[in-house]
N, C-alpha and C positions, 0 to 999 in steps of 0.2 A: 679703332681696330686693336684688339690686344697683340703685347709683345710676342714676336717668338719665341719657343725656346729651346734648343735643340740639346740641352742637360736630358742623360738618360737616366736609367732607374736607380744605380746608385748615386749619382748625382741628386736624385730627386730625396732618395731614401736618405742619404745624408742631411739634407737641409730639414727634411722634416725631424730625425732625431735631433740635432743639434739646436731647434728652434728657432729655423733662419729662414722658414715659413711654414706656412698652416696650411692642412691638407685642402681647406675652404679654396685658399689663393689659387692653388695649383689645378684642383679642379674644374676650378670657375674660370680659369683660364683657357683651359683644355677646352672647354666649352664653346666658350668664348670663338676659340679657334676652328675650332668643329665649324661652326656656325656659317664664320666669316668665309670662309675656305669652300662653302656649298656647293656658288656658281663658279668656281675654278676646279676644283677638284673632286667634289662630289662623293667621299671614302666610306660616308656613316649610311649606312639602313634605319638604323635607330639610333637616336641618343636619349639618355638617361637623366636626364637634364635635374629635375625635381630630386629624385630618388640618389643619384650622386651627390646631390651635394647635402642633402640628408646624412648619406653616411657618412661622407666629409668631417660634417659637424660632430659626426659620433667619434671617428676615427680622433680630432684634435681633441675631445675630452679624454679619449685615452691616452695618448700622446702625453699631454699636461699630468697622467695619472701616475703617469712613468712607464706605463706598456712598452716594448718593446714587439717589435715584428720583422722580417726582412722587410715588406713591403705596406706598413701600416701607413696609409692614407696616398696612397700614392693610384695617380689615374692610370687606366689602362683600357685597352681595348680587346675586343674578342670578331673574331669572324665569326659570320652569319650561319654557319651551320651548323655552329655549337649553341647546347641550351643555356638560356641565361631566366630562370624563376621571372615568370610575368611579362616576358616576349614571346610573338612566335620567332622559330626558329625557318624562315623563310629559306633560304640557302639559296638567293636570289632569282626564284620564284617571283611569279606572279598568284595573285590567288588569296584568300586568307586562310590562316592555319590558326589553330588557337591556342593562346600564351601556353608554354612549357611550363608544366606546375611544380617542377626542379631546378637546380642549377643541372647540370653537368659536372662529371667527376672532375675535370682538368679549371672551370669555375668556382667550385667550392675549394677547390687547393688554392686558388689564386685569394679567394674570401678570406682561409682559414689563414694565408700570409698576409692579411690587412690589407687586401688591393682594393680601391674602388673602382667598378668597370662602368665608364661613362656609357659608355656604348657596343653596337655591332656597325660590322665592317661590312663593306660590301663585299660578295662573291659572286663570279659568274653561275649560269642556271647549273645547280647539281658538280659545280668543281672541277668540271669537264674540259675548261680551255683556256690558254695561255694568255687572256683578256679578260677585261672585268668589266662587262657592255651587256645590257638585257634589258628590254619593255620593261621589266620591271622596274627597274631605276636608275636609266638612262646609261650614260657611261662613265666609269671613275678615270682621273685621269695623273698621266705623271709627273710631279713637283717639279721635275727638272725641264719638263716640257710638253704642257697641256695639249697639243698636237697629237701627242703619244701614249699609248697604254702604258699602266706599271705591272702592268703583266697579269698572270693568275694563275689558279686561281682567287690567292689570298691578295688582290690587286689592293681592296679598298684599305687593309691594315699595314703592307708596305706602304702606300700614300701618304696615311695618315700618320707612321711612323719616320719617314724621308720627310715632310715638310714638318714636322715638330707639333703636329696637332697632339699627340700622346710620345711618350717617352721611349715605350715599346710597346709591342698587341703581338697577340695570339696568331699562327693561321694554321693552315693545316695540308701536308703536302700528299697526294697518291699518285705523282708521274710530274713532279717538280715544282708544284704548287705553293710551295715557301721560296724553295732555289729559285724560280726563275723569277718573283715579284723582287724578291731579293738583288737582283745581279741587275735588273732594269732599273733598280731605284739607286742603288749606292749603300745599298744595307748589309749586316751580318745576316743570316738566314740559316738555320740549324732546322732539318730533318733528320730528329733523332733515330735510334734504334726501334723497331715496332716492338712497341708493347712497353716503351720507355715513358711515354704520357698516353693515361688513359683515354680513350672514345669514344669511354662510357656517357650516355645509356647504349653504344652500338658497339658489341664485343669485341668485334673482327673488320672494323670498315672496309667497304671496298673490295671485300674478300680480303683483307692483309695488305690490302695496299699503301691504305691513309692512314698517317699518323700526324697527331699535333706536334707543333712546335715556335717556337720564341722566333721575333724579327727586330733588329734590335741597328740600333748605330755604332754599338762597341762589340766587341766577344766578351766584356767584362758584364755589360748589362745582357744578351744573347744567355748569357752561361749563368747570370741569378735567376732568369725568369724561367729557365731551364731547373733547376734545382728545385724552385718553389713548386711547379708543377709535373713534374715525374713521381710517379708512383703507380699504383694499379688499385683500380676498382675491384673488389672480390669477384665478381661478374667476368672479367676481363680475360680472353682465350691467352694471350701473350704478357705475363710477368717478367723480366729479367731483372736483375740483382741493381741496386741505386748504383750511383756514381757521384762524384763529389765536381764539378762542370765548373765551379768556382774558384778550385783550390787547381786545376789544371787551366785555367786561365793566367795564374800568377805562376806557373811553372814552365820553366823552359823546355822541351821538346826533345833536347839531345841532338845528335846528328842523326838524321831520316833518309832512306832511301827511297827517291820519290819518282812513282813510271809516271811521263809526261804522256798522253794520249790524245790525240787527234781524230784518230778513225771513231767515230760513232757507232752505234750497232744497227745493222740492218734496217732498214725501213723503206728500202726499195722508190727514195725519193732525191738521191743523187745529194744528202743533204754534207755539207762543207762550212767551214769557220767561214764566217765573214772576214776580207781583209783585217777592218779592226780592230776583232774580237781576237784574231790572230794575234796583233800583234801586240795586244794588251795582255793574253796570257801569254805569250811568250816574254814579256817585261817582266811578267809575274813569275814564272820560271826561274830566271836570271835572279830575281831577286832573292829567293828562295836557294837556289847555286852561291851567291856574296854571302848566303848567313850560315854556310858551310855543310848545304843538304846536298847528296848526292843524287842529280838529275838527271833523268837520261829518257829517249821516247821508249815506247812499248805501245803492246799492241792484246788489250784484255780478249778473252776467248771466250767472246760474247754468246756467238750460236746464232741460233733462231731462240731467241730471248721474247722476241714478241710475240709468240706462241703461247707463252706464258702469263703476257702481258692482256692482250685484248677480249680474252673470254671473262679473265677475272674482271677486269674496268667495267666491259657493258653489264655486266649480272651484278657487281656494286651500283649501276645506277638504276638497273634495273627495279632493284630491292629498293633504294632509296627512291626513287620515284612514285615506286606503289604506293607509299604513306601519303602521297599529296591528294586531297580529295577534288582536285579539277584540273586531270590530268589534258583535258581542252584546251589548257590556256598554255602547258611547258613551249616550249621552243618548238620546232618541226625536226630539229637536229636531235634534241631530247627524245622524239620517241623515235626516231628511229632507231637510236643508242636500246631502249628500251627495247624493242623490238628484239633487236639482236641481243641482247642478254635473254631474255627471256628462251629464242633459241640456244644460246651458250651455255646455260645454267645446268644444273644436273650433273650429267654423266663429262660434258666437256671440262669444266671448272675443276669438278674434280682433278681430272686428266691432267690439268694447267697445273693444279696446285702437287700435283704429284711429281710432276718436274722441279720442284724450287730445288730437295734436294742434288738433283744434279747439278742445277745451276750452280749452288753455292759451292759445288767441288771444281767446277769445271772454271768458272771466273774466278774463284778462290786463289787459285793455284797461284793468282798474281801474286797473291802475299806471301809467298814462300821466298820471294826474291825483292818486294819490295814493299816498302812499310803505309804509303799515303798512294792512291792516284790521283792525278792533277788533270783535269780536263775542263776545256771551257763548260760553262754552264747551259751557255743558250749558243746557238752558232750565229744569231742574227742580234743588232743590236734591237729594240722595241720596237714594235710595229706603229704607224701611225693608225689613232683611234677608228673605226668604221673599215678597217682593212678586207675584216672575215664577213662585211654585212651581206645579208642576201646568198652566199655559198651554201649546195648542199652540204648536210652530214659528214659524206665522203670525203669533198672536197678541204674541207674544215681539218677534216683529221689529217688530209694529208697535208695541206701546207703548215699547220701544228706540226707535225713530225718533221717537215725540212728546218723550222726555225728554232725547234726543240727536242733536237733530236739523242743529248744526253743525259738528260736528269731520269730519267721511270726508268732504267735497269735499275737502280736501286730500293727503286720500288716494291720493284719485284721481288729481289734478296731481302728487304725486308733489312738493308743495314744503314749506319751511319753516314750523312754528307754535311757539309758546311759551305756554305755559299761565301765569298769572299768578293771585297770590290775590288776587281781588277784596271779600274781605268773606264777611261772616257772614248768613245769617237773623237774623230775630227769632226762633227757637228755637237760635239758635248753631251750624247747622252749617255749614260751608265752601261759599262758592263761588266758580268764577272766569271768566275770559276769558281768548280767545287773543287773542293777536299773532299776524299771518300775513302773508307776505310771497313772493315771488315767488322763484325759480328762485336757489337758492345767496342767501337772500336771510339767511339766520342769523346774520352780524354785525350785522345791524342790528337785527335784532327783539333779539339779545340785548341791544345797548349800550343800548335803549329800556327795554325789563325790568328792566335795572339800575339805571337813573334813577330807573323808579319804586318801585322796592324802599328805594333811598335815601331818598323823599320819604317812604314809607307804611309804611317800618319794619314790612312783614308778619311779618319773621322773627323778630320779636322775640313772637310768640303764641304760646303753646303749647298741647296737650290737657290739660285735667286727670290727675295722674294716676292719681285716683282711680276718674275712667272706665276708663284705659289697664287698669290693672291691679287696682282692685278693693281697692286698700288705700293709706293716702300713703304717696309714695318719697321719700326723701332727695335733692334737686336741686339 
């Protein structure tokens, strides 16, 4: 069985310029890993197996040429529902769809920085829920604790990124689908600003909901995979101006005034922190108070936020769905979603999206007094695997909303969050909190991230790997 490795992307990018391995080594490791890791964690839809290590071989003649790239030869992953040239693009479907005769905008940035993409990641059907479980290809499971989901919907690339199969991978969050696989594995997890990494070939995902973003073990590797991939497709409804996500990771933050927030917004499901989760962002609080931030609770003037929320989400999957040619075989939970977008669409959506402006005056207003908000991510720690099987639609959405009921306001606003590990249970499984910040607000939640990564040395934890894979590795 090959070695671990849980070195991230500047780790990896380093040894490759310095000539202290060959992109061959690392991929063919990666692989390696992918492979081993099948009947325990299950994280790939596809792996690239031939075709990576082809580019491998191309990437170390340049390398030797003296090329230079952030990310020349270095492996990586992509979630399922982005195109990658000569896959379909399944988004954890069942059904066949035929190979994507493109990259994608946010794949060809990763190309044009020398990435090699072993593979795609698993996601649950259409991105819809906090698990990464479907007839399509069984269930992905969590590094820390095979028993568990690593959440979703970007489940299979947090796994694959928590157990050291890749360095970091792609996912893509529309109601906390980076944050929460993030905060269940022990990962960094950045959902940028919308329109900060393209979605391209799809302008507007989700109606403005879903944006790409980096899952990473550091803010330092989080904040280059971030840089290599922001930008905008000409296509693309949502442009904002770059950001330098690198250079505010090596930069201190300053003193921050930070609202701690507990009350969730509305969802009419009684939903509350889990003791642990409590008392692991409250560690995290304290920690953030010792590095000289001024903390204190509050209480965001959420609204009926999910007014907002639920027309846009079903009419994105609505719209996504339609493209599938056997729509027989989605979920039973899928077309009902379908259903009701189809009614929501039109004149509702609109309506929905005609509200953002208010919202962002009316939750805004936090920021007139306070610089970052601090909220747990998820109020439960991970569910164990097959929890949601067999629940209607209904049912589905609503225990979703008690166990995750704070990531999608920001969805909504369409702003900046950062998932951070905040600690462990007392049965060891991963939990965290976001950072969230207002409009283009990502250098600062990152240089905040970094500080306390500095202090809490999260990244120095790892899974057993005797969980990961079922036998000890060599690390």
């Amino acid at each position: 069985m090959s070695t671990t490795d849980f070195s991230g992307l500047v780790e990896h990018a380093g040894k490759l310029r310095d000539g202290q391995a060959t992109s061959v080594e690392l991929v063919q490791a990666s692989i390696e890993r992918i492979e081993a890791s099948r009947p325990t964690l299950n994280a790939f839809r596809h792996v690239r197996a031939e075709a990576a290590l082809a580019e491998a071989q191309d990437a170390d003649r340049r390398l030797a040429a003296g090329e230079r790239l952030p990310l020349l030869g270095v492996p990586m992953a992509v979630k399922d529902d982005t195109d990658v040239a000569g896959l379909p693009t399944l988004f954890g479907c069942q059904g066949d769809l035929a190979p994507a005769r493109a990259d994608g905008e946010v794949v060809r940035r990763l190309r044009a920085a020398g990435a090699v993409i072993v593979g795609k990641t698993n996601s649950c059907e259409l991105g819809q829920w906090a698990f990464t479980e479907g007839p399509a290809f069984g269930a992905t499971r969590n590094p820390w604790s095979t028993d568990h989901t690593p959440g979703g919907s970007s489940g299979g690339s947090a796994a694959a990124v928590a157990a050291g199969l890749v360095p970091a991978a792609l996912g893509s969050d529309g109601a906390g689908s980076i944050r929460i696989p993030a905060a269940w594995t022990h990962l960094v997890g950045i959902k940028p600003q919308r329109g900060r990494v393209s979605v391209h070939p799809h302008t507007d995902a989700f109606q403005g909901l879903t944006v790409n973003g980096p899952l990473a073990r550091t803010v330092a590797d989080a904040a280059l995979l971030l840089d290599v991939v922001q930008g905008s497709h000409p296509e693309d409804l949502h442009r904002p101006d770059a950001i330098d996500a690198s250079a505010a990771a090596r930069r201190e933050p300053g003193r921050l005034r930070i609202a701690l927030a507990w009350r969730p917004p509305l969802t009419l499901t009684g939903a509350r922190p889990h003791p642990d989760v409590r008392r692991a962002v409250t560690r995290l609080a304290e920690a953030l108070a010792r590095l000289g931030h001024d903390v204190e609770e509050a209480r965001p003037r959420y609204g009926l936020i999910g007014l907002g929320f639920v027309p846009r989400g079903t009419t994105g999957i609505a719209e996504i769905a339609a493209l599938h040619p056997e729509p027989d075989l989605l979920d039973p939970r899928t077309r009902t979603a379908l259903r009701n977008g189809r009614l929501l669409g039109g004149r509702v959506v609109r309506a929905a999206r005609a509200r953002e402006a208010r919202q962002h005056s009316r939750i805004g207003a936090l920021f007139d007094s306070y610089d970052v908000l601090l909220t747990p991510t998820t109020a439960a720690p991970p569910p164990r695997i097959g929890t949601f099987d067999g629940l209607s639609a209904w049912r589905t959405n609503k225990a979703m909303a008690a166990v995750c009921p704070y990531a999608w306001p920001w969805n909504v606003l369409g702003w900046p969050g950062v998932n951070v590990p905040a600690g462990f249970t007392a049965d060891g499984l991963p939990v965290g909190a976001q950072l969230l910040g207002p409009e283009g607000g990502e250098e600062r939640l990152i240089s905040l991230a970094a500080q306390l990564e500095d202090d809490l040395r999260w990244h120095e934890h790892y899974p057993d790997p005797l969980i990961t894979w079922g036998a000890p590795v060599e690390q």
